[in-house]
FIZALUM-316573 format. One record per residue (C-alpha): x, y, z; residue number from 1. Coordinates in Angstrom, 3 decimals. Example, Ala and Ser with C-alpha at 12.3 -4.5 7.8 and 13.67 -1.06 7.14 Angstrom:
2
<node c1="12.300" c2="-4.500" c3="7.800" k="1"/>
<node c1="13.670" c2="-1.060" c3="7.140" k="2"/>
***
This chain:
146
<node c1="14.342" c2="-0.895" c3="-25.627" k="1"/>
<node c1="17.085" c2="-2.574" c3="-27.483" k="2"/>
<node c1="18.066" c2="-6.022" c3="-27.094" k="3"/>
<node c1="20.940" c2="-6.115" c3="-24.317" k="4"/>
<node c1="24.293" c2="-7.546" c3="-24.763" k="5"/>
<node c1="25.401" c2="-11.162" c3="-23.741" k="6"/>
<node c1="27.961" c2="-11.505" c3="-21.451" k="7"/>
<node c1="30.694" c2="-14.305" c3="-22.604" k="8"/>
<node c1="30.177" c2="-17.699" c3="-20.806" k="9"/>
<node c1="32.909" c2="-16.632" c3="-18.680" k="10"/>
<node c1="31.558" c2="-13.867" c3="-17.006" k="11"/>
<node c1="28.652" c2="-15.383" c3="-17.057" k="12"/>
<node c1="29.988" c2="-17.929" c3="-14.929" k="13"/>
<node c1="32.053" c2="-15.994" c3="-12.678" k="14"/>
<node c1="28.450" c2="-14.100" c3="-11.999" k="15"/>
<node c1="27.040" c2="-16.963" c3="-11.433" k="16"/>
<node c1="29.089" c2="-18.115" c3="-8.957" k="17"/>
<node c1="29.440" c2="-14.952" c3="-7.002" k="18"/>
<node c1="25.701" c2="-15.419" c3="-6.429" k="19"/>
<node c1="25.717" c2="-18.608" c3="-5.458" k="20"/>
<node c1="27.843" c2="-17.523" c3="-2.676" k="21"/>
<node c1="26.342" c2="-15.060" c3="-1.979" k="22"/>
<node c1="23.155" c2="-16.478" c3="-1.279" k="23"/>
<node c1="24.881" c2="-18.872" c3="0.558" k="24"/>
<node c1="26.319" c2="-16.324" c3="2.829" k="25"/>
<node c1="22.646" c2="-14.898" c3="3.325" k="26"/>
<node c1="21.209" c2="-18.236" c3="4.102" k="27"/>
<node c1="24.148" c2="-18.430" c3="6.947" k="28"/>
<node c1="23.044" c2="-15.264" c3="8.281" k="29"/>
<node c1="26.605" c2="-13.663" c3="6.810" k="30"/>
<node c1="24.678" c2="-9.960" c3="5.372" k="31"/>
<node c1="27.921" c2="-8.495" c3="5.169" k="32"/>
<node c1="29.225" c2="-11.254" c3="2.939" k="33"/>
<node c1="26.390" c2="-11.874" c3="0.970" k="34"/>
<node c1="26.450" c2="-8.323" c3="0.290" k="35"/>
<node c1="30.281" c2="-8.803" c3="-0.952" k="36"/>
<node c1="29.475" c2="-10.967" c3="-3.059" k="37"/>
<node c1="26.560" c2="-9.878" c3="-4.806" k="38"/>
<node c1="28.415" c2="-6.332" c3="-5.569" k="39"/>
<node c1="31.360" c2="-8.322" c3="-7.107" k="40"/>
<node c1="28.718" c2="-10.435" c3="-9.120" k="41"/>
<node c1="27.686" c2="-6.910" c3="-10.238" k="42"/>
<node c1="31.183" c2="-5.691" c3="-10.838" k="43"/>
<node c1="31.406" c2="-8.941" c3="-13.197" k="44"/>
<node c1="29.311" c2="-6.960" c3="-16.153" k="45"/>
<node c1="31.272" c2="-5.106" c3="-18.388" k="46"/>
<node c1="30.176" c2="-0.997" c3="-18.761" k="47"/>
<node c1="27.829" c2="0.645" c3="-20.076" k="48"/>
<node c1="26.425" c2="-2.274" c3="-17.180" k="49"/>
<node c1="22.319" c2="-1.688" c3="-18.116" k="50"/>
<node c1="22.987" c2="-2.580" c3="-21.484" k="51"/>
<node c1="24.244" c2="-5.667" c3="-20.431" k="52"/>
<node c1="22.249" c2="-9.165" c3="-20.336" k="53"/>
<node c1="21.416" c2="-9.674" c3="-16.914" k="54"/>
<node c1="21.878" c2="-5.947" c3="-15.157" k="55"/>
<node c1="18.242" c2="-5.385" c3="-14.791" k="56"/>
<node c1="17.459" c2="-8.608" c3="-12.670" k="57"/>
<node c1="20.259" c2="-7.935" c3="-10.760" k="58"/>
<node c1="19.444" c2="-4.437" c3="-10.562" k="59"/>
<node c1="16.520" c2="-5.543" c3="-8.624" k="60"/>
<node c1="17.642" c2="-8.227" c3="-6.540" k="61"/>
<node c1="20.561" c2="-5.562" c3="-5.459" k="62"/>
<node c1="17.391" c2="-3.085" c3="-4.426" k="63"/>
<node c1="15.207" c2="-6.327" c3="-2.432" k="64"/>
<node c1="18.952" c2="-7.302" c3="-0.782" k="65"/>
<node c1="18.873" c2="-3.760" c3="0.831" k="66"/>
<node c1="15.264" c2="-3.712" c3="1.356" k="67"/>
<node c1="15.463" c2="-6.871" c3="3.157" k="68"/>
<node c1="18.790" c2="-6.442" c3="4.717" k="69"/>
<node c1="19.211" c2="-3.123" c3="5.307" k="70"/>
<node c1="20.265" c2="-0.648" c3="5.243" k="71"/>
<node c1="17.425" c2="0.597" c3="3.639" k="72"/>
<node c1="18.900" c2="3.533" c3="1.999" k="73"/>
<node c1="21.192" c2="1.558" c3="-0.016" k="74"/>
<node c1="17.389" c2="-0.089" c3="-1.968" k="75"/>
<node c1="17.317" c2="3.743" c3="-3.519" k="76"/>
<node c1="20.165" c2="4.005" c3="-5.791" k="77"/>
<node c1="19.339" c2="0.235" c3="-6.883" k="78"/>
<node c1="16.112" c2="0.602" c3="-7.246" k="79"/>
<node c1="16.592" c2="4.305" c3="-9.703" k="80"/>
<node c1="19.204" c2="1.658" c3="-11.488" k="81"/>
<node c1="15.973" c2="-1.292" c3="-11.735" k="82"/>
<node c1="14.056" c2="1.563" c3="-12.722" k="83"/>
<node c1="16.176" c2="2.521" c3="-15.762" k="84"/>
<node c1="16.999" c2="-1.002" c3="-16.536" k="85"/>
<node c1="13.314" c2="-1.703" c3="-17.334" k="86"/>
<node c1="12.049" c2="2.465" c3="-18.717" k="87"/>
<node c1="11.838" c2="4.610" c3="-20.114" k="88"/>
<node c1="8.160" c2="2.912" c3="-19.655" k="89"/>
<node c1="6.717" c2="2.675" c3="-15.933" k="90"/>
<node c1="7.249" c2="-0.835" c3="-15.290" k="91"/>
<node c1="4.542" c2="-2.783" c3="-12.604" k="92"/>
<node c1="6.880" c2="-4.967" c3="-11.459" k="93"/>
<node c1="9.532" c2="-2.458" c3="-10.701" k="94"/>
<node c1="7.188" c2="-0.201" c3="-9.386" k="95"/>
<node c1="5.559" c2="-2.546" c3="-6.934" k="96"/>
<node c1="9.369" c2="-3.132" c3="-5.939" k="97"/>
<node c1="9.357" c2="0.803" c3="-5.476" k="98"/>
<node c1="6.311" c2="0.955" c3="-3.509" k="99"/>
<node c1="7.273" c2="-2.116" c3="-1.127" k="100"/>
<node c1="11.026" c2="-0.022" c3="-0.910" k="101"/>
<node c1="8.863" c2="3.351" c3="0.237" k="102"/>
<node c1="6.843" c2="0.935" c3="2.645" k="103"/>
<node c1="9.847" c2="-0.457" c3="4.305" k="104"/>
<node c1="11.524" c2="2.894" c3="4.276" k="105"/>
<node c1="8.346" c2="4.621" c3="6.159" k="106"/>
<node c1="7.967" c2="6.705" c3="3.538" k="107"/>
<node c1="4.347" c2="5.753" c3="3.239" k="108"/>
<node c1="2.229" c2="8.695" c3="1.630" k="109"/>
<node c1="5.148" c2="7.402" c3="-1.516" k="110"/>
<node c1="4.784" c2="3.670" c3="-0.743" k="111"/>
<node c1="0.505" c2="4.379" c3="-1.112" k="112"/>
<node c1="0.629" c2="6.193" c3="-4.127" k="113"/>
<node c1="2.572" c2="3.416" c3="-6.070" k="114"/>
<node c1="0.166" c2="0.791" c3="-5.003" k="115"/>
<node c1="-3.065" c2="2.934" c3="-5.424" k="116"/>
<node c1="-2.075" c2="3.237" c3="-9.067" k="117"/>
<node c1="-1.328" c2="-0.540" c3="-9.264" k="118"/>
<node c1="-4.280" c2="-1.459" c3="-7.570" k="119"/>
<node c1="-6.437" c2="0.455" c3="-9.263" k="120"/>
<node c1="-4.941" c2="-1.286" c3="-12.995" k="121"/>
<node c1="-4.380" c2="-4.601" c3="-11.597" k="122"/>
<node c1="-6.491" c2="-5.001" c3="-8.328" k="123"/>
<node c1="-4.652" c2="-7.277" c3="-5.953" k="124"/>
<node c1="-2.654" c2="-9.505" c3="-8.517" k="125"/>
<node c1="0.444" c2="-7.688" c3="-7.934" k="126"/>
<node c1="0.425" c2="-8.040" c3="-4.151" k="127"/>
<node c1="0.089" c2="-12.120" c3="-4.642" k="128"/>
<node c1="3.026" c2="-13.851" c3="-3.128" k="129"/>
<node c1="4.265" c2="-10.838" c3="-1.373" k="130"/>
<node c1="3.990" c2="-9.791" c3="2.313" k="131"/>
<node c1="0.795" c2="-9.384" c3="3.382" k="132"/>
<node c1="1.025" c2="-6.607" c3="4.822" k="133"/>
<node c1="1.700" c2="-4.614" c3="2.085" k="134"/>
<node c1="-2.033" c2="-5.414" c3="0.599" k="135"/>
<node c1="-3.226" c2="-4.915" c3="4.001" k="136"/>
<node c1="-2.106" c2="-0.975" c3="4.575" k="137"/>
<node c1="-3.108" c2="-0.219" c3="1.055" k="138"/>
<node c1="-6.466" c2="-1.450" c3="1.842" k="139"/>
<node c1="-6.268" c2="0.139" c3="5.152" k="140"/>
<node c1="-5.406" c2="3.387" c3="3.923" k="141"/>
<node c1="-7.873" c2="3.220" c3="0.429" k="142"/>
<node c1="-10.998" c2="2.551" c3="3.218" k="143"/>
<node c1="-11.376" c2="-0.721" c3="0.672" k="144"/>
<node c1="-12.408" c2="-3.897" c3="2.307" k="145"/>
<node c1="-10.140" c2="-6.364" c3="2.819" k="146"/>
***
């Protein structure tokens, strides 16, 4: 994967800044605004955007705003986006982010599948600091004990 491209201190800012707000706006309980701003935070980074510095982390807090937030069908073209940001290799951390996305989006025959594979590599490390529930139904559903 090649090195991305900076992004001048001015967009950099201007990114910056939509997030703030936007995370602001979340913390108010203002989704719709929050979302606002952190599409025009996106809209900040120049085309081709994944080659960009920064795409790929926002790629991925775009898909856990949706999964979150809702709607949940927005998480999907974010998360093929996270997904390409940090290939052509699988990823673990974007495909935990995939599996929790599947989870939330009851697609959970998907959602298991993910985790099996990242269980079965990492054991329960990736699940630490994230909802425990998502450690519990993979356990549930491997027959593992908990």
């Amino acid at each position: 994967m090649a090195e991305p491209i900076p992004l001048t201190p001015q967009i950099t800012e201007k990114l910056y800044e939509h997030g703030g707000l936007g995370r602001e706006a979340l913390q108010a309980g203002d989704v719709k605004a929050a979302e606002a701003h952190f599409l025009a935070a996106w809209h900040c980074i120049p085309e081709p955007r994944l080659q960009h510095d920064f795409a790929g982390s926002m790629a991925v807090a775009l898909t856990e705003f949706y999964r979150d937030n809702g709607p949940i069908e927005k998480a999907l073209p974010w998360l093929a986006l996270a997904r390409e940001a940090y290939g052509p290799e699988i990823n673990p951390h974007t495909e935990f982010l995939a599996a929790t996305v599947y989870y939330e989006a009851g697609g959970l025959d998907e959602a298991f599948a993910l985790f099996d594979g990242l269980y079965k590599q990492y054991k329960r490390r990736p699940f630490e600091g994230e909802k425990p529930e998502y450690l519990s139904f993979y356990l549930d559903r491997a027959g593992a004990k908990h």
